[in-house]
Every structure is written in structure tokens, then in C-alpha cells.
N, C-alpha and C positions, 0 to 999 in steps of 0.2 A: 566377687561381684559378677552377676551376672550380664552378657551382654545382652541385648534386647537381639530378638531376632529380625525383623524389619533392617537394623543396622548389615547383618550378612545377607540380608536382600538387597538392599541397597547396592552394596559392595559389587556382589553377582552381576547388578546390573551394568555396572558401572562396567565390570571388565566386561563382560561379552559388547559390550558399546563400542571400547575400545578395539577390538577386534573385527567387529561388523563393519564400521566406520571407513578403517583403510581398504578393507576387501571390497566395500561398494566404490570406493574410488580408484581402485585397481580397475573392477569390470568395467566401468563408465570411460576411462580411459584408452583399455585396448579395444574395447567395441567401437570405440569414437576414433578407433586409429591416430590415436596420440602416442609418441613416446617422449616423454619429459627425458632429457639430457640426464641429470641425477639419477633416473631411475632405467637407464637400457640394458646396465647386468642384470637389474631385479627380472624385469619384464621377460626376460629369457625361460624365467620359473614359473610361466602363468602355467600349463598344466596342472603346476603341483599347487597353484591357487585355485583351481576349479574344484579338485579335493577337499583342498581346505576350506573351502564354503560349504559344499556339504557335513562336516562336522560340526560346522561354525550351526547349520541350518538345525541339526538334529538339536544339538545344545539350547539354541532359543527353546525348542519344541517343548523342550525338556523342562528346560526354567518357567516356562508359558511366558518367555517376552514375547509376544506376539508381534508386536511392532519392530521390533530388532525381525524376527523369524521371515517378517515380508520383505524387509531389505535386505536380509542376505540372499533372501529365494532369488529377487531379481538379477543379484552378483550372479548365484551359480549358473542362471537362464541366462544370461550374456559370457559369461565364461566358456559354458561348454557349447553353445552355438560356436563361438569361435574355435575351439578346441576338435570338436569332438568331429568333424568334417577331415580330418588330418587320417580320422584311422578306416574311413570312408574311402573305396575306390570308388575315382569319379568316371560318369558316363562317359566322356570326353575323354581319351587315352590319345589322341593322335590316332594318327594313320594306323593302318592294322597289316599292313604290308609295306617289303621295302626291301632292304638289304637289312640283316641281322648286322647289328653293331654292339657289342658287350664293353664298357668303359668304366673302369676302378679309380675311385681318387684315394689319396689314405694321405694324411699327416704324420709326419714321421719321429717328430719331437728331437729335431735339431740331429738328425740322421740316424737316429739310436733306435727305430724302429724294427723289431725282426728282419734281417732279408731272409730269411729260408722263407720264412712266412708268405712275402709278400711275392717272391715267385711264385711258389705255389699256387698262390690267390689266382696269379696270371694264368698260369699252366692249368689247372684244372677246372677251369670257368673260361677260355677262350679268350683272353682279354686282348681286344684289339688296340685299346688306349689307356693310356695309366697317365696321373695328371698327381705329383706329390709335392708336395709341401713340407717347409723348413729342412729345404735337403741338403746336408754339408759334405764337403768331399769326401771325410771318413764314410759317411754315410751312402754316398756314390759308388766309392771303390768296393762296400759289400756287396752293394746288389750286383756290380759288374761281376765278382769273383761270384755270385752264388747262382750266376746266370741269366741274368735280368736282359742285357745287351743282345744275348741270341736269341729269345723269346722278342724281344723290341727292339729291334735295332735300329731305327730310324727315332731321333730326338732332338731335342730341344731342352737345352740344361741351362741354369744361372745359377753358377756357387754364390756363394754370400758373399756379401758386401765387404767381409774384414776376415781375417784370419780365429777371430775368436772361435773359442768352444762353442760360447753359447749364442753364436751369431742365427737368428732362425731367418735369414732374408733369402735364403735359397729354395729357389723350383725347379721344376721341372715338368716335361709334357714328354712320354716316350707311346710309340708305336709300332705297330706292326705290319703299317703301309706305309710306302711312300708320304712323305711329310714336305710340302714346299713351304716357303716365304716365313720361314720358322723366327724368333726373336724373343728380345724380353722389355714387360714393362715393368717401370718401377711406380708402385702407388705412392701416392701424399702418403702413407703412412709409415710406410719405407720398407715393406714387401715387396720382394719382384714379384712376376708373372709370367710363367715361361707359355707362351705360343705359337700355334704354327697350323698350317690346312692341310687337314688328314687327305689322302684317297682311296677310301676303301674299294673294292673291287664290284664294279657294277653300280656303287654306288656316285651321290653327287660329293663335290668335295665339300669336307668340312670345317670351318674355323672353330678351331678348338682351343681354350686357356684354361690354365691352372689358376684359380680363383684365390685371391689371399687376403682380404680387407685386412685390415689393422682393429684388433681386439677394442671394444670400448670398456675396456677394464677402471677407465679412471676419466675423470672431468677432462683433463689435459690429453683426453685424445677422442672422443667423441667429436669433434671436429674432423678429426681426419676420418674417422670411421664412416660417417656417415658420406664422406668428399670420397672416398674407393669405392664404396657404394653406387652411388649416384655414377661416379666415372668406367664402370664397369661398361664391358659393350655391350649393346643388342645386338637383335638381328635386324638387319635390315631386309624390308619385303623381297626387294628383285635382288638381293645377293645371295650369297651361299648360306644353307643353314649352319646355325651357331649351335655349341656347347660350351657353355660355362661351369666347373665341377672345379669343389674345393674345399678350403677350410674357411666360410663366409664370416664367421664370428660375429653369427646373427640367426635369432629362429624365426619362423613363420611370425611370431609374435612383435616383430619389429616392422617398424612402420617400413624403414628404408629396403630392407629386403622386400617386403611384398610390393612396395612400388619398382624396384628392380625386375621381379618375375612380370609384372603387369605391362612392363614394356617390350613382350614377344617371347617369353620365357613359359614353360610348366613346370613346376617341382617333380622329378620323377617319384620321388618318395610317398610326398604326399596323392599324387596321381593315384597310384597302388593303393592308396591305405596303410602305408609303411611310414608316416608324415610323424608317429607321435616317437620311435623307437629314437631313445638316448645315441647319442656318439660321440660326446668327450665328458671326463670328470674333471674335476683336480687334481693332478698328482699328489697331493696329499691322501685324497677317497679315492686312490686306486685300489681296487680295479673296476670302481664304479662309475659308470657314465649317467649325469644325470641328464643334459640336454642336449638337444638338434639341433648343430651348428655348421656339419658337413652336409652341403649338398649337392644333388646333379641335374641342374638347369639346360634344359633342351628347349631348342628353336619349336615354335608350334606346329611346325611343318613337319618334326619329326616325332615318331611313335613311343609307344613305353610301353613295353610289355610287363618286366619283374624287377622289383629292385630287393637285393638282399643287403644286411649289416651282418660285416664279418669283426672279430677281435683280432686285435693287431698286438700284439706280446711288444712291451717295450714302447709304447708310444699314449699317453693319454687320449687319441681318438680311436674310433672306430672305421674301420674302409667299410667304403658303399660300394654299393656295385650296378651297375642298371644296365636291363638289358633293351637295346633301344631299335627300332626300326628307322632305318635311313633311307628317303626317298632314290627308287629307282635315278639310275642318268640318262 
């Protein structure tokens, strides 16, 4: 028997409907600066929804839904507005003089990250401050043996909370000036935060932290995620300039990070036009990084000249690196 054709029209339509549907309530969403609770891993993926509306667009074209074709055109028109600004260097860089300040964060994935590597990274890029995350003792004691301590020897360390393997509560903040009034904070989410005020030479001093929100991986910690967020510090106008550089377990694309940056902060990444490049996967799709989750938040007072993403062997994120200008003292 045969089936009528209208019936596979039918069908067609039905799924590209399917399809169109949630994608328009995706862009209505992150354009409306909303993140639903349920949905803050998804929303990490909007890049690769701004994509997927284009296919989504070409397909209507194709079928001649016309009416599907206008609803998804509006998704890709508010997708890549938001999106596509990221790979955009902005007018507004900060100051354009100052003292050179060079500052690397990297996640280390529970201290198992390369250390020849991430000397290196310091040694041959100037690194005046290095800011890592989920650092364990084992993890410690390489970078000291592969050299890390003489290249920075002024620091601010919090091993983990328990002796486990897989304990990731440990940071750290290390340098290569003088460090006063060093410490550590612990977030609601039960990452520390190793900090302390740089003083680089000629320059003003700096409050500087190792940035760690707690992942919103699941229902039962979007609370706390968005409560490190929120309790993360600014700058304050008449105090010293701030830097906040980390593993934020948040993109551009989250409401709570961008209201973060909005209270005295600039993305250096995104500054550059470096805003879209990946910096963690799963370690399941290693060696692939599909989102922006590491970043380096400078005080508005201070400059941003280049940010690079380097790979880090052994750890599912990527080091950042920026290179910053720090107002004269």
C-alpha cells in the first residue's frame, strides 16, 4: 500500500517544529538574560546553538516551511547578536599603558596536570602570577621539583580539604613579587580560593584570587553555584585594583557570570576577541575542549593588551594567559 505523500509532509513538518520550537525558546531566553536552574550546563552550549539554527534555517528553506524559516531566522538573529561580540575585539581595552603584568591560570585536574609544561608556560611568556586550581600535594610537590618555586617564589597555597586522591578543593596563587596579606577563602560550594596583594615593581599593588565557583553540574548545586558567584569580590573604586582569574564553571552565556563582570570587572578574553575559543572538555572527549569556562577578570582600571589559550597535557582545561597593563604607582 502505498502511503500518501501529504502524510511524509505532514511528518517533516512536525519534526522541523519540533526542533524550531526549543531553539526559539533557547534564544528568547539567553537574550532575555534568563538562566532556568534545569538548564545552566545546557546554556554553556549556546555557541553551538547559534550553529544549529542555521541548519535548522537552511532546512525550513528547504522544506518551504516558511513560517518555521521566520522563527528560527529570529533564534539565529538573537543567538549570534549575543555570541558573535565575543570574537570581536572591543573599542574599550582599558588603559594602554602602565606596568606590563603577564598572569596564567590553568586547572590542574586534581594535580595531575603536566608540571614541565606548566613551567614552561611561566618561563617562556614572563609569568608574573600563576593562579591554579584543584592543586593536591602530589600535584604541589611536581611543580616544586620541576622548578615552579624559583621562577615564583612568593605564594599562597590551600592543599585540600581531606587527604583523598580525588579531593579537587585545593588552590593556589603563586608569584614573582612580593605578595602581602596572602590567605584562603572557602566558598558555599566547598572550593577554596587561594589569595593575596601582588606588588609588582613600579606598579600599584594588586588584589589578586584564584577563582573556583562550584560546577552546576546537577539541580543539588546550582544553589551553591550561583551563591560563589554572586559572593565572588569586586573591585572596589578607591581600593586597589582587582584580578579574579580561574576555573569560573560558567560562560559568557550565564546570567550570574555576566552580572559578576558587570560589577567592575572586563573578560580579558573576550576584550581581545579570544571570548569564543573552548577551554575544558570532558575527560571522556579528551582531547577536546568544547566550552569557555576559564577566565581572567581584571579591575576596569587595568589594561589588556593579548590573551592566548595554551593546552595543558594531563588536565581537561586549557591555561589562559593575559597579558595586562597595571596602572603606574
Amino acid at each position: 500500500m502505498k502511503i500518501p505523500t501529504t502524510r511524509f509532509g505532514r511528518a517533516r513538518t512536525l519534526l522541523l517544529w519540533a526542533a524550531v520550537l526549543p531553539t526559539f525558546a533557547w534564544a528568547v531566553l539567553r537574550a532575555g538574560g534568563w538562566t532556568l536552574e534545569m538548564l545552566a550546563p545546557l546554556f554553556a552550549f549556546t555557541p553551538y546553538a547559534a550553529i544549529w539554527s542555521l541548519i535548522l534555517l537552511g532546512a525550513a528553506f528547504w522544506l518551504r516551511r516558511y513560517a518555521a524559516a521566520s522563527c528560527v531566522f529570529v533564534a539565529a538573529l538573537l543567538l549570534f547578536l549575543c555570541v558573535v561580540p565575543r570574537a570581536l575585539p572591543d573599542a574599550d581595552r582599558g588603559p594602554r599603558t602602565g606596568v606590563a603584568l603577564h598572569v596564567l591560570t590553568a586547572n590542574t585536574l586534581a594535580g595531575t596536570a603536566d608540571p614541565a609544561t606548566l613551567v614552561r608556560l611561566v618561563r617562556e611568556n614572563d609569568v608574573g602570577v600563576l593562579a591554579l586550581q584543584e592543586l593536591t600535594l602530589a600535584g604541589r610537590a611536581a611543580l616544586t621539583e620541576a622548578g615552579l618555586d624559583v621562577l615564583l617564589p612568593y605564594s599562597s597555597v590551600a592543599d585540600p580539604l581531606s587527604k583523598s586522591f580525588e579531593d579537587t578543593t585545593g588552590s593556589a596563587l603563586y608569584s614573582r613579587f612580593p605578595m602581602t596579606d596572602s590567605g584562603v577563602r572557602l566558598n558555599a560550594g566547598g572550593f577554596q580560593q587561594a589569595y593575596g596583594t601582588i606588588h609588582p615593581p613600579a606598579g600599584v599593588p594588586l588584589l589578586v584570587e584564584s577563582a573556583h565557583p562550584v560546577a552546576p553540574h546537577s539541580l543539588g548545586t546550582i544553589d551553591g553555584w550561583r551563591l560563589d558567584l554572586a559572593n565572588e569580590p569586586v573591585p572596589e573604586p578607591n581600593g586597589p585594583p582587582r584580578v579574579l582569574l580561574g576555573d569560573f564553571n560558567a560562560t559568557l552565556d550565564h546570567e550570574p557570570l555576566r552580572r559578576l563582570i558587570g560589577r567592575g570587572y572586563r573578560d580579558a578574553a573576550d576584550t581581545v576577541g579570544k571570548g569564543l575559543i573552548p577551554t575544558w572538555g570532558p575527560v571522556a572527549l579528551q582531547p577536546a575542549r568544547l566550552v569557555t569556562i576559564d577566565h581572567v577578570l581584571v579591575d576596569r582600571r587595568i589594561g589588556v593588551f593579548r590573551v592566548t589559550i595554551h593546552n595543558l597535557p594531563r588536565s581537561d582545561h586549557r591555561a589562559v594567559l593575559a597579558e595586562l597593563f597595571v596602572p603606574y604607582s
